[in-house]
C-alpha positions in Angstrom: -72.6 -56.2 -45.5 -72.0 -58.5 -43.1 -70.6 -57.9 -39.1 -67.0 -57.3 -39.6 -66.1 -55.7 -36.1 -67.3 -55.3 -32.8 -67.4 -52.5 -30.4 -67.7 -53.0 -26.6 -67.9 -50.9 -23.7 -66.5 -51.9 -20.3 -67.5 -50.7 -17.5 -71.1 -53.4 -16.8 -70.5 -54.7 -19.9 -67.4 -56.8 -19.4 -66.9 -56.2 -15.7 -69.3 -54.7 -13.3 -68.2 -52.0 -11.3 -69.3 -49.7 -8.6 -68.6 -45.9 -8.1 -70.1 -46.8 -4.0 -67.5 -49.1 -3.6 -65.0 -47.1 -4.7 -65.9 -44.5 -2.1 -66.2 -47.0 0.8 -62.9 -48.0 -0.5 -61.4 -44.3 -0.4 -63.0 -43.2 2.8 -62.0 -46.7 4.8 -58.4 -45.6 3.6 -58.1 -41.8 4.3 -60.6 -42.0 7.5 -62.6 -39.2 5.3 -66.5 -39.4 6.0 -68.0 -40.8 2.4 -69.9 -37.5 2.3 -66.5 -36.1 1.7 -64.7 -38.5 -0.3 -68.3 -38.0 -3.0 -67.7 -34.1 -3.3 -64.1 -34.8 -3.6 -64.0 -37.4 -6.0 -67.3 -37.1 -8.2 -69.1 -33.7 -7.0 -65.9 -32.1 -8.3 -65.7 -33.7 -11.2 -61.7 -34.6 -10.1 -62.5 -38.6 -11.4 -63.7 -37.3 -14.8 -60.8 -35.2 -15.2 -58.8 -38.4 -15.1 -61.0 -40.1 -18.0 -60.7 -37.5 -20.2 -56.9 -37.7 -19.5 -56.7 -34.2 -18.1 -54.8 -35.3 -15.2 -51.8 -37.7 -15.0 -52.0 -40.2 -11.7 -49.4 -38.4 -10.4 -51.1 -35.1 -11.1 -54.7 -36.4 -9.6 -52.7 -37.8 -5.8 -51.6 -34.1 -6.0 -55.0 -32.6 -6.1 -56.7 -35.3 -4.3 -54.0 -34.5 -1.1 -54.6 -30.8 -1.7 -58.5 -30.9 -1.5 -58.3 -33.5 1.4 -55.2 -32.4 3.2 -54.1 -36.3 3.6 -51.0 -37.5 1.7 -51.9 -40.6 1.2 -49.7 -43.4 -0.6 -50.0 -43.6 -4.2 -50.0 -46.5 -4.6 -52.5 -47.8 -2.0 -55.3 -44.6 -3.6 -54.9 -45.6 -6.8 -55.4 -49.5 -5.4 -58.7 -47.9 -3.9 -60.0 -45.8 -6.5 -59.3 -49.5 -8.9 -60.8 -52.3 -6.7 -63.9 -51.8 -7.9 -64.7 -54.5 -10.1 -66.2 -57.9 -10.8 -65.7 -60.3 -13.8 -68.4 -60.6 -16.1 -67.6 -64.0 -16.9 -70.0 -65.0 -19.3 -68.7 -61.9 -21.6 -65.1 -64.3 -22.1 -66.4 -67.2 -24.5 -68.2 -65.0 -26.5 -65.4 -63.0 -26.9 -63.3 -66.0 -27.4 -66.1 -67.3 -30.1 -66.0 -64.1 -32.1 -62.4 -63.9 -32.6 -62.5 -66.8 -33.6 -65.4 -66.3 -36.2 -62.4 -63.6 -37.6 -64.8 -60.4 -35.9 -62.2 -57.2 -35.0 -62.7 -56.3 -31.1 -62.0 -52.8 -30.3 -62.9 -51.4 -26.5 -64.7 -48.7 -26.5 -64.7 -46.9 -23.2 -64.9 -44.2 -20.5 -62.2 -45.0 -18.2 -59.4 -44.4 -16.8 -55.1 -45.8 -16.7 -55.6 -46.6 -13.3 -58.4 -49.0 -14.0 -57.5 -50.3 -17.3 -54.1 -51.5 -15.5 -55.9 -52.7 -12.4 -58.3 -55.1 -15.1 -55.5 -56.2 -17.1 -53.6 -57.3 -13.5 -56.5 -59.1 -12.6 -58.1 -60.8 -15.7 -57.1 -61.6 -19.1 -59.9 -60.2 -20.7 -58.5 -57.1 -22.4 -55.9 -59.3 -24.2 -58.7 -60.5 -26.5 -59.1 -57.0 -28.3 -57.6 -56.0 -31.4 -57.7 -52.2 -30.5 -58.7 -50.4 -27.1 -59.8 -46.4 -27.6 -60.4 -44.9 -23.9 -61.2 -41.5 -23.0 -58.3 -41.1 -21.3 -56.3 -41.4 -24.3 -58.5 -39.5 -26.3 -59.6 -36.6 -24.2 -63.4 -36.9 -25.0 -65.9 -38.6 -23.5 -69.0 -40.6 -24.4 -71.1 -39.7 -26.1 -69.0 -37.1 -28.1 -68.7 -38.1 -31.5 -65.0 -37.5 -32.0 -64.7 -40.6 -29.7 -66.7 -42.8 -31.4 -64.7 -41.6 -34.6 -61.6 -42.6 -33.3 -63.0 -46.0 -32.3 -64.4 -46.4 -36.2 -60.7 -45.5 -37.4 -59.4 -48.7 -35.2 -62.3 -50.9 -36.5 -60.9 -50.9 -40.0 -64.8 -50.8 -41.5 -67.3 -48.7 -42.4 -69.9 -47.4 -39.3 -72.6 -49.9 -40.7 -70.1 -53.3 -40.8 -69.7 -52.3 -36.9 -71.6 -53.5 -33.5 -71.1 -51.8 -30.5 -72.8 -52.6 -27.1 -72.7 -50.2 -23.9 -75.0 -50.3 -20.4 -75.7 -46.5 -21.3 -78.7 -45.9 -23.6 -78.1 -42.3 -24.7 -74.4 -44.1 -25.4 -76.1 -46.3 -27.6 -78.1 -43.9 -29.2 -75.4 -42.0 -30.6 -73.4 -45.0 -31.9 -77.0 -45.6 -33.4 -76.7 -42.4 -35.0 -73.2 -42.5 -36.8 -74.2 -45.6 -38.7 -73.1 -48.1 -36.1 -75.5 -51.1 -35.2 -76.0 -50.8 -31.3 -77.8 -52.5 -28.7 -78.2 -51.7 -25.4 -76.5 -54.2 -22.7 -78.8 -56.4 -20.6 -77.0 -59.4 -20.1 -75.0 -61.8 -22.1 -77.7 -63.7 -23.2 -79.3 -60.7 -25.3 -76.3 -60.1 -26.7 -75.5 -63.6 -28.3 -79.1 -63.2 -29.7 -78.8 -60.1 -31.3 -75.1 -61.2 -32.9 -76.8 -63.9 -34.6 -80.2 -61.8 -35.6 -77.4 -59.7 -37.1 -75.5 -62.7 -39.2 -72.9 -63.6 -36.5 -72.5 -67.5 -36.2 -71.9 -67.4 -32.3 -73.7 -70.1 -30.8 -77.4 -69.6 -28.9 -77.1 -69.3 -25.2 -79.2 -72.7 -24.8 -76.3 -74.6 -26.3 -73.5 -73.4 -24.5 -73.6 -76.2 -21.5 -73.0 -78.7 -24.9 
């Protein structure tokens, strides 16, 4: 059977991102040494307790003030903990190419409502997909199956009509292992050829510039 849908990750797979960043960003706002802003943030596990949708915004300012004793502005953390990212522009035509080929996008990410709504302020490239699952919605993580199952139930296929593509081997691997075909992420370019080895009629990489 041919491709019907495709699964993509986010995070270095449409835009890049960078948890360093994120705590130069946190530390240059709250004056907290990035030693400190680490074991707040990540150490404690307080970020993925927002991707798996454990904590509301509201809910994480509340424990971030309490572990930091800083009451920062909403508004300007979550701003901090979101400018993170960079465009992976070449991700957009193809995108564009296999909607228009009639492929179902569906996002398939770790992530959290502060950056999903700092992406889709900044670039349009979320609109392109049919369906979005996120941990935060779901409550699970990568690689957790149960995830991955409620991606499948948005593709509208079986596992083995789907392609999903993530920066994360072991991410991969267990796409790989529910029947999904999965690549790892490189670059753009590897992904175009591996569409087409796979039936997709996207064009080659070389004839983009035409």
């Amino acid at each position: 059977m041919p491709i019907r849908t495709c699964l993509f990750d986010l995070g270095n797979v449409l835009v890049y991102f960078s948890h360093d960043r994120m705590i130069d960003n946190v530390a240059r706002l709250t004056a907290i040494p990035e030693s400190g802003v680490q074991e707040i943030l990540l150490d404690s596990g307080l970020q993925w307790r927002l991707e798996r949708g454990e904590l509301t915004e509201n809910e994480f300012h509340s424990e971030f003030a309490d572990r930091s004793g800083i009451d920062v502005d909403p508004d300007q953390l979550r701003h901090a903990l979101a400018d993170i990212f960079e465009l992976n522009a070449p991700m957009i035509p193809l995108l564009e190419e296999l909607r228009s080929l009639g492929i179902r996008l569906v996002l398939l990410s770790n992530t959290t409502v502060t950056h999903i709504e700092f992406i889709r302020s900044r670039w349009p490239v979320l609109d392109l997909f049919d369906a979005v699952t996120t941990s935060w919605q779901v409550g699970i993580l990568k690689p957790d199956p149960r995830i991955y199952e409620s991606a499948l139930a948005q593709a509208n296929c079986a596992p083995a009509d789907c392609f999903f593509t993530d920066d994360i081997e072991d991410y991969v691997n267990q796409a790989v292992l529910m029947g999904i075909q999965a690549h790892v992420y490189q670059n753009t370019t590897t992904t175009r050829a591996t569409l087409r080895a796979l039936g997709i009629g996207v064009k080659p990489a070389q004839d983009l510039s035409v």
